[in-house]
Every structure is written in structure tokens, then in C-alpha cells.
N, C-alpha and C positions, 0 to 999 in steps of 0.2 A: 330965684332958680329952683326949680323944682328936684326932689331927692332922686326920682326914677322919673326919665323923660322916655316916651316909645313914638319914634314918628313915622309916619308910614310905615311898616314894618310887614314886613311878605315873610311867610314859610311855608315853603313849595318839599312834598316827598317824591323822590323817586318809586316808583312802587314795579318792580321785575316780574314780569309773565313768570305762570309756572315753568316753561320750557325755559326760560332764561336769556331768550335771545333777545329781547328788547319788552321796554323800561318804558312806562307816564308818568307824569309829572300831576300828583294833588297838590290842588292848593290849600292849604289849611289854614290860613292867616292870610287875608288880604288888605291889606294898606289900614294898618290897627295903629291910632294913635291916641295917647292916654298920657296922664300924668296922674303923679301920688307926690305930693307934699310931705315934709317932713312933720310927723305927729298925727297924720290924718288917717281914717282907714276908706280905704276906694274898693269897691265891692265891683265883680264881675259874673252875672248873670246869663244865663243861655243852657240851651239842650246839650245833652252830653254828641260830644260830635262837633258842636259851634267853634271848638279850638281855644276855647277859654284853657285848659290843661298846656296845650300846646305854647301858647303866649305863655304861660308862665316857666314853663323849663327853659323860653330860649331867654327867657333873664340872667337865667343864670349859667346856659349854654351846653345845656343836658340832655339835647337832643339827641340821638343816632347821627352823626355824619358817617359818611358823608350821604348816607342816603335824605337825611335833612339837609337843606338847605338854605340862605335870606339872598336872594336875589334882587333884594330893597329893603330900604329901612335904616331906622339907627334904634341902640339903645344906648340912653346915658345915666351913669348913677352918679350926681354929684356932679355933673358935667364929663365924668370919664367914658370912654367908649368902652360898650361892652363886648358887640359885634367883632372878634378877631385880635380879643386881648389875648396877648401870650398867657401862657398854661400859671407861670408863676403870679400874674394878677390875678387869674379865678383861682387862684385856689385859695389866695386872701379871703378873696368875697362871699366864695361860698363856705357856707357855715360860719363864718366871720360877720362881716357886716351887713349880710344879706343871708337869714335864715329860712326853711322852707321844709312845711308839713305836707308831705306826698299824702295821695288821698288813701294810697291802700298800704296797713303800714305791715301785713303780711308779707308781703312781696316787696318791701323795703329794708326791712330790719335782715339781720342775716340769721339762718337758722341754725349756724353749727358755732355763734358767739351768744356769752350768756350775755342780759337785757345789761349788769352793770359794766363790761367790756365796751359796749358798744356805746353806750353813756358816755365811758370815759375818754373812747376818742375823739368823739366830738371834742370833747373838752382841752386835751392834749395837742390835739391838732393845730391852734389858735393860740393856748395858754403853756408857758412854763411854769409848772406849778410841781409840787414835789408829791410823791406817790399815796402821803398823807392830805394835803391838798385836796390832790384831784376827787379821792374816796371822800372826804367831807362833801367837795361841791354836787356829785355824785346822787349823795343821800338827799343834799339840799332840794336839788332839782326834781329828785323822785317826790318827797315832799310836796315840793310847790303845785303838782300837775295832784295833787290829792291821789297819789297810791299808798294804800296804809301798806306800814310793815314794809319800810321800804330795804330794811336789812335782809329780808327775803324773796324781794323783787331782783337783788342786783343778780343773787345767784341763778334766778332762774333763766329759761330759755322763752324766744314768742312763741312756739306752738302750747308752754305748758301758761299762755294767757289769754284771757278772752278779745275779741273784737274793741273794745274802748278801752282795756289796758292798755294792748300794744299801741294806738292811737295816742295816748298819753306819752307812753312811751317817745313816739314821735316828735311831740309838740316838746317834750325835757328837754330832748336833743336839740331842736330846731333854736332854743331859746338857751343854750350852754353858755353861749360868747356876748349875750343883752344886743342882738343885733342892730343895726340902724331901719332896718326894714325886714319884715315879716313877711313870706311871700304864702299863705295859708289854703293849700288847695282842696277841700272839705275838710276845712279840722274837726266836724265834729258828727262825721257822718253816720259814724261807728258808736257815739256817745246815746245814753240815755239821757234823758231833758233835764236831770238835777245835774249829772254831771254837768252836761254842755253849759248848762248858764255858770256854774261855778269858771269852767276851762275858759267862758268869755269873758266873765269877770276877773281873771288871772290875765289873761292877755291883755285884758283894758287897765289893769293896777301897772303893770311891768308897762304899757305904752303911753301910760300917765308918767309914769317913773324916768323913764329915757327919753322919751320924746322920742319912741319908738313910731314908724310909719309901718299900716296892714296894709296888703293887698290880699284880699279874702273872694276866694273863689268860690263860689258853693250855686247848688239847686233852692236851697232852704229861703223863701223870700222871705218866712217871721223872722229869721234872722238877720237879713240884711236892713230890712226895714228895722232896726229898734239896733242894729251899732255901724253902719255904714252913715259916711257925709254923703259920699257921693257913688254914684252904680253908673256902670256901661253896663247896656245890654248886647249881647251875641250871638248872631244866629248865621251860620254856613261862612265862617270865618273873618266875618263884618261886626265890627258896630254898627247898631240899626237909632240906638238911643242911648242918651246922656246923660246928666243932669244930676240937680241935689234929688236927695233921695224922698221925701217927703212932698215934692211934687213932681218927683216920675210916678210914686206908688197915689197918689192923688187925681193926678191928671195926666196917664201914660198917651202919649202921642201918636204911635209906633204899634201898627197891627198883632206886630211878633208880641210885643210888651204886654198889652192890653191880652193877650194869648193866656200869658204863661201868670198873668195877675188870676185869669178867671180859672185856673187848672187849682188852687189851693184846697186843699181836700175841705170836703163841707158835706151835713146833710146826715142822716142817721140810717144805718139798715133795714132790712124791712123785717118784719115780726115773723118769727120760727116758731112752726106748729111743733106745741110742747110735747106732743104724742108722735114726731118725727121718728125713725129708726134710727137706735143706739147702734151706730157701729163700732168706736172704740173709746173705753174705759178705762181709765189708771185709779187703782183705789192701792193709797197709802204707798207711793211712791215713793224708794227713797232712793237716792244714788250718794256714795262714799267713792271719793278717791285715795288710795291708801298712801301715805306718807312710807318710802322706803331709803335707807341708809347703811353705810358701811358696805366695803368691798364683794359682801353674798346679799347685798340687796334686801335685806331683812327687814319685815311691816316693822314700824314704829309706832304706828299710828294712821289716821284718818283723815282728809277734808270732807265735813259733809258737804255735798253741793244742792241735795236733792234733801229736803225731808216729811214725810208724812204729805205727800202732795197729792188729790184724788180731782181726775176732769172726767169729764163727760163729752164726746164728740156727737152729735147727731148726724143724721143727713142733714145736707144744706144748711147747716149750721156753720156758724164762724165765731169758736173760742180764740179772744185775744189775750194774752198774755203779756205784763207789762212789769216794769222792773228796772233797777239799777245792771249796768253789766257786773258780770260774775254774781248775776243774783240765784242764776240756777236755770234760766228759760230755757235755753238752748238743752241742756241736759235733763232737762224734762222731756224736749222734744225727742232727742236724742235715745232716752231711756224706753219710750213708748212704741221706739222703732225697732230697739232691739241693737242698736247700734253699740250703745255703751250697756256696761253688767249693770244691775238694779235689784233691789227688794219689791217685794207687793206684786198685788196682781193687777196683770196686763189682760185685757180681753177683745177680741176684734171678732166680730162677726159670730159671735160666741165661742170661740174656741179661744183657751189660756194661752196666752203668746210664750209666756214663760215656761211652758210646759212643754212645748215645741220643740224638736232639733232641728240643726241648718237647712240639713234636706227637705225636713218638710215644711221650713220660714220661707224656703225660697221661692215656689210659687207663690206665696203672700204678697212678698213685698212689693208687687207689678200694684196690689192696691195699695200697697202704702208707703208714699213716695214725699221727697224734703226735694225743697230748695234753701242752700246753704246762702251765709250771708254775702261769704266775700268770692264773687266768681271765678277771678282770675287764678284763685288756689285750686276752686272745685272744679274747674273747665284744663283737662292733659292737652298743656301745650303741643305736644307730639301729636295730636287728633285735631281732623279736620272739625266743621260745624257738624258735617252729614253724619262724621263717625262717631261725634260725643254724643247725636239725638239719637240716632241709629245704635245706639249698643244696647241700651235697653228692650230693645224689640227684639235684638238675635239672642239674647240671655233669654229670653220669655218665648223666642219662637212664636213671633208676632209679625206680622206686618206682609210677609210672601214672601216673594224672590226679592232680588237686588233695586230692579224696576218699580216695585212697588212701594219698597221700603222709599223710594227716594220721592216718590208721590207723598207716603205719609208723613215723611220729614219737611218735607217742602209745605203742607197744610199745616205743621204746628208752625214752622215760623212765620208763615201769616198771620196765623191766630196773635201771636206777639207782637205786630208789628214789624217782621223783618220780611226783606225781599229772599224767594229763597234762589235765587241767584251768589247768596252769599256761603250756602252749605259747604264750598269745595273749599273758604279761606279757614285761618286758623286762627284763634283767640286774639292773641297777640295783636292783631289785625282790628280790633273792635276797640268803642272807646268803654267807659265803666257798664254803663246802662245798656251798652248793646250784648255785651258778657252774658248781663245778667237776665235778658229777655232769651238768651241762649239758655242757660241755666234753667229757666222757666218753662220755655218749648220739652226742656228734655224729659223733665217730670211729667208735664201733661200730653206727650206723645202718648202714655199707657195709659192715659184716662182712668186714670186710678180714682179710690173713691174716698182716702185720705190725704191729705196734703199740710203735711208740716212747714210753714212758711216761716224761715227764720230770717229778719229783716229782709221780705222779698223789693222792697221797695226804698234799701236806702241809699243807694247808689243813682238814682235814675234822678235825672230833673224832672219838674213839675208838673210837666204835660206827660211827659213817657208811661212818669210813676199815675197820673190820672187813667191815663188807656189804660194799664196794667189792671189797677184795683176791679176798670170796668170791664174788663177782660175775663176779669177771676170771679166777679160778680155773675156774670152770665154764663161760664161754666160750670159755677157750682147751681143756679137757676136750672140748668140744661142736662145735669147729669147726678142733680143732688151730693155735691161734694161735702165732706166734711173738713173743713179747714179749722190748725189751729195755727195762728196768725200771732208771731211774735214779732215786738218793737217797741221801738224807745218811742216812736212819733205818735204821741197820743191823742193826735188831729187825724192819722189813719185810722186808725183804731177804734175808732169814735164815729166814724163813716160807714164800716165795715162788722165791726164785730156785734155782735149780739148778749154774748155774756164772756164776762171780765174776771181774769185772774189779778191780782196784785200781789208778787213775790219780793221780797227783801233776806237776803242772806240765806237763802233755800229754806223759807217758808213763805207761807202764803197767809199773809197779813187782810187780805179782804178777798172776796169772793162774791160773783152773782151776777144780778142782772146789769149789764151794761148802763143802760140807761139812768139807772137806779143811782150807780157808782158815781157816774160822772155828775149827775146832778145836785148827788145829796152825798160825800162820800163819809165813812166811819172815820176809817183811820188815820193817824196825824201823817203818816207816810205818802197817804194816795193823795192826802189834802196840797203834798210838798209836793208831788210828782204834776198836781191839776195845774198846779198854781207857777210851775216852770216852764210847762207844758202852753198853757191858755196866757198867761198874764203877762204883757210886755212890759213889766218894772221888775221882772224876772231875771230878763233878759238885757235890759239894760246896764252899759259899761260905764 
């Protein structure tokens, strides 16, 4: 008998007109059935949207009701029914013998508890253990997921962590009680590639150890390929295909498969005239976070995040920037926006950015524009599509009347791939990828001629994230953008940028020509990062 059995299994939403008087019915899951054996890990593949996310909360029964619904189906774990167990069964189950890494661990973790609070109820929740206990299991845990210092991790909060901390953060939790089953929906979305092989190789030690069973949801096919037995593929709330995994990725069957095999990024950029226009500069960047303590809040001290850091943007250029998280990229990006305080000089268009005040940054920044990593933070719940792409146009006095602006709103979400029949729903309403193609339309509404891209592509499955890159390829082609393109996925990076940062602990350990790096690289660091990146014995559990 198999540890999680799913048979036929339907999950149909309610979805309410704006005026409220009457309600359809999505189907999001249509007659999905699968098995995970005990010890095994089973991977589930598909576009964001295909219900892969959706299958796995009603595992555990975390859906919305009532507006979700199983109109059919069963699930059993162990032979138990899950479908309509009383509250006192799931609440054994979850977090007990069936643990589970949500994909966004922003909007998971709570912001107003510090990171070791919420560790320890996981813990508590499951475990009687005494108040000395639970703080050793705690640190243990923080440990295992590789956060150093983890007597400084408990006190903190998730906004004062980057994107693959709090993700880490996540996976401690998920793993507090040695569950019987992993239920993993991007564990490692948010990771750069030493980490992630390291967090796979920790999953795969602890599910050698228990005889733990994965269910690993992800976009990332080098991943599934080199620790999955067996992969369903998903597409519009179907399985389309099955099988072991070394001959589905061999010999895929299945139109959709064969699809989403040929979308894996490949292929090198094209050469950037060295005599391009510098539009923006950083020379000798530094950025300090200040350490403050005691009841008047008084500096203590420092984090450096940023140090002695100098890029070059061209037109039509694409600086990539690559790195451990918390290595400094984002606050690089961040710095050069003007967003966060910094040292050094800043230059765009030849004028000192640094030298600037607000009133006169503020017609600037229409050229200089980010896409943040994790959408559903950067995208006000409380705002339509129309009003998140639309607010940059009324801040800038761009676009005309109401009519208009709703014209030019409606052309960027084409440009992304969205219907723009969708402008009037609200985030919430979207699945990861479609967030972040929102995210994306809003910065290139103002055609700006900087674009700080920070993981613009790690949320999207494999085809989305292909349109995207070629998306971004042809507007910068078309309007000579200058991107500086941050990410852990050094198979994007590699397709896309032109010339390569390599940051470790807010410096920059290599520098240059892209090509140059990846081919032939200096440092022992970028050698770790190629070799976790490109090499499936890297990645192997």
C-alpha cells in the first residue's frame, strides 16, 4: 500500500462576480490520480496555473472553503481518509507526519514573530519538550538548513532576511517533527545553486534517514531530472504524462512534455558594442546596515552588505550578477536605485544620483525601474492589475486620460503574455508566474531605459520563464535597455547576460566578460557556483 494514495480527485472554485449576485465554478484539478510510496521522492511538473500548487494544499486540506471545493476523489495517507477528516486528525498531520515547504515563505512566515518563535512552534505544536529542549532543537534545526549564526537568526524577524534565508527558514520548519512525507512546493526557488544542492542533499540525508517520502513540486526540470524516481506532468488541471523519470526526460510522449523539455534555457547572447552609451555607473559602492541596540536605539555597529562594488550599465547591455543569498546583489541593485543609503558614486545619464534630492530623483526614476523578486509582496493586495500597472503612469503624468491609460495597460500585459481582460482581478486571483509577468508589465509600462531585474524569472515554470527572457531580449533589442539581471540560475544568466559579476559576502570575487567566466573561471568560488550550477553529481541525493 502506498503512503499517499490520490484517486480521481476534482477541485472545483467558486469564483463570485464583482457585483456578487452569482458565482462559476473553476475547475482546477480534474480527475488527478497519483501515488508516493514510502522513501520515494515523486516530482510534479507543469506551468504555473496547471494546479500542481492546488493538488498539493488539498493534502493537507488548506484550501479556502468553502469557496474550494472536491466534488470527487479521495486522498489516503497510510490508508486514512483525508477528504473530510475532523479538524483533530489534520491537525496531527499537518506539520506532524506530513510536512510542507510553501513556495513563497514571505507571505508565509508571520511578520510581527521573530524567525526563532515561529521555529518553535512548529516544534511545540507536535513535541512535549521543555522550554530548554525546544531552544536546543531550534538552533539544531537552524543548523541543519546551513544558516550560520544561528543564535542571531532566532532573534531576528523575515523582512530583516533575504529571499533564501526565509526559504530555509521554511524548509527547518517543515522538517521540526522527521515527517513521514515531505510535501515540497519550490523548495528552492528562492536558493542560489550551492545552497540548493546543499538544502537537496539535506533532504536526501534526513529521507535516507527516515525513510522519509518527497513530493517535490517545482518548474526546475535539472532538478527533477538528477533527484525524482518518478514525475507526473500537468497541464490545465490534468495529468497529460507519467512515468520513471529517465525515460520521460529520454523519451517524453506527451506534446505538453516534449514542450516544457525544449523551453530549458540554452544558447549565449549576442555581442554588445563595446562603444554602446554608458547609462549607469556605480564606482565603489558600498552599502552598511547599522547594528542598533538598547531602549534609544543607539548604532553599535555595522553589517557590511555592499563593499567597494563598481558596474558599468550600457545600453542594451545585460550585467548579470550572481551570488550566494545575502551575498549583497539585491543591495547592489537596490543602492544604485537610490532605494537603500549608500557610499560611492552613483551616475545615470551623467548626472551624480547621489547628489540629487527626492524632487529632482523623482522624474528619474520613470528611467529607472526593478522588478522585485517575490511578487505577491511587491503587487497591494487592495489594487486591481489595471491600478498596480496604471500608478506609474499617473505618478509620471504619462499615458492621457482614463481611456487611454487603460489602452496602454492592456498593451503591456500582452507584451507579458497576459490577456488583458484580466486588468480589473486582483493578485490574489493569479498563480506565482502570473504575479510576476504583472510585476514585469508594471516596470515596462514606462519604457524606461534601466531595468534592475532581481530574480525576474524564479517563480515562472519553464516555458513562461522562456517567453519572458525572450520578451526582455526584444525589448531591450527595440529600445536599447540596460538590464542588470540578478540570479542564482546560472543557465539564465548564461543565455542572457553579456558580462558577469560574482559577489560572495558583499564583494566581488570575479568580474568580466561573461563568456570568459563561464568558460575558463578564476576563482575557487565561481568554480563552486559553475559546478552546482552545470554538474548533475552536484545535485545528486
Amino acid at each position: 500500500m502506498s503512503l499517499l494514495a490520490l484517486r480521481e480527485l476534482e477541485v472545483h472554485f467558486r469564483i463570485n462576480s464583482l457585483t456578487g449576485d452569482e458565482s462559476h465554478v473553476v475547475q482546477a484539478v480534474r480527475g488527478v490520480s497519483l501515488h508516493v510510496d514510502q522513501g520515494e521522492t515523486v516530482a510534479i511538473v507543469g506551468e504555473s496555473g496547471s494546479g500542481k500548487s492546488t493538488l498539493a494544499r488539498s493534502i493537507l486540506q488548506l484550501l479556502p472553503y468553502p469557496q474550494a471545493f472536491h466534488p470527487g476523489g479521495n486522498i489516503t495517507l497510510d490508508g486514512e481518509e483525508l477528504l473530510g477528516a475532523p479538524p483533530a486528525v489534520l491537525e496531527k498531520i499537518r506539520g506532524g507526519r506530513v510536512g510542507m515547504i510553501f513556495q513563497e515563505p514571505m507571505t508565509s512566515l508571520n511578520p510581527l514573530q521573530t524567525i526563532g518563535k515561529q521555529v518553535a512552534e512548529a516544534v511545540t505544536l507536535h513535541q512535549k519538550l521543555s522550554d530548554k529542549q525546544v531552544k536546543m532543537r531550534v538552533r539544531e534545526l537552524l543548523e541543519r538548513v546551513r544558516l550560520p549564526d544561528p543564535d542571531r537568526y532566532v532573534k531576528s524577524y523575515p523582512h530583516q532576511l533575504s529571499g533564501g534565508q526565509r526559504q530555509r527558514v521554511m524548509i527547518a520548519m517543515a522538517l521540526a517533527n522527521s515527517p513521514d512525507l515531505l510535501i515540497a512546493d519550490e523548495p528552492t526557488t528562492a536558493l542560489d545553486v550551492t545552497i540548493q544542492a546543499e538544502i537537496l542533499t539535506l533532504i536526501g540525508d534526513i529521507q535516507r534517514e527516515l525513510g522519509m517520502a518527497v513530493l517535490l513540486i517545482t518548474h526546475d526540470l535539472n532538478l527533477v531530472r538528477h533527484v525524482a524516481q518518478r514525475v507526473y506532468v500537468m497541464t490545465e488541471g490534468r495529468v497529460v504524462e507519467e512515468g520513471n523519470t529517465r525515460t520521460l526526460f529520454t523519451s517524453p510522449q506527451h506534446p505538453y512534455t516534449q514542450k516544457l523539455l525544449e523551453a530549458e534555457p540554452s544558447g549565449e547572447p549576442e555581442d554588445v558594442d563595446p562603444e554602446a552609451e554608458v547609462v549607469l555607473t556605480g564606482d565603489k559602492i558600498q552599502v552598511h546596515f547599522d547594528i542598533r541596540r538598547g531602549v534609544l536605539r543607539r548604532k553599535v555597529g555595522y553589517v557590511p552588505a555592499v563593499e567597494e562594488v563598481s558596474i558599468c550599465l550600457r545600453a542594451g547591455q545585460t550585467v548579470g550578477v550572481v551570488g550566494e543569498s545575502g551575498s549583497g546583489k539585491t543591495s547592489l541593485g537596490l543602492a544604485l536605485l537610490r532605494l537603500i543609503s549608500s557610499r560611492g558614486r552613483i551616475t545615470f545619464d551623467g548626472q551624480d544620483l547621489q547628489n540629487v534630492n527626492n524632487k529632482h530623483l523623482r522624474p528619474l526614476r520613470r528611467d529607472l525601474q526593478i522588478v522585485f523578486q517575490d511578487p505577491f509582496s511587491s503587487l497591494s493586495p487592495r489594487l486591481s492589475v489595471f491600478q498596480i500597472i496604471e500608478e506609474g503612469l499617473k505618478v509620471h503624468n504619462l499615458g492621457g486620460n482614463y481611456d487611454a491609460r487603460r489602452q496602454r495597460v492592456a498593451k503591456a500585459l500582452v507584451e507579458v503574455g497576459l490577456s488583458p481582460e484580466v486588468m480589473d482581478r486582483y493578485p490574489h486571483a493569479f498563480s506565482g508566474g502570473q504575479r510576476q509577468r504583472i510585476a514585469i508589465a508594471r516596470a515596462m509600462v514606462l519604457e524606461p531605459r534601466v531595468l534592475i531585474l532581481d530574480e525576474p524569472t524564479s517563480s515562472l515554470d519553464m516555458t513562461v520563464q522562456k517567453q519572458i527572457l525572450e520578451l526582455l531580449q526584444t525589448l531591450q533589442r527595440r529600445h536599447s535597455l540596460a538590464y542588470m539581471f540578478i540570479s542564482h540560475d546560472l543557465r539564465v544568466v548564461r543565455s542572457l547576460a553579456s558580462e558577469l559579476i560574482v559577489m560572495k559576502d558583499g564583494l566581488v570575487v570575479e568580474q568580466g566578460r561573461a563568456r570568459d567566466i563561464f568558460t575558463n573561471p578564476q576563482h575557487d568560488y565561481t568554480k563552486t557556483l559553475l559546478a552546482a550550477a552545470f554538474d548533475a553529481v552536484a545535485l545528486q541525493t
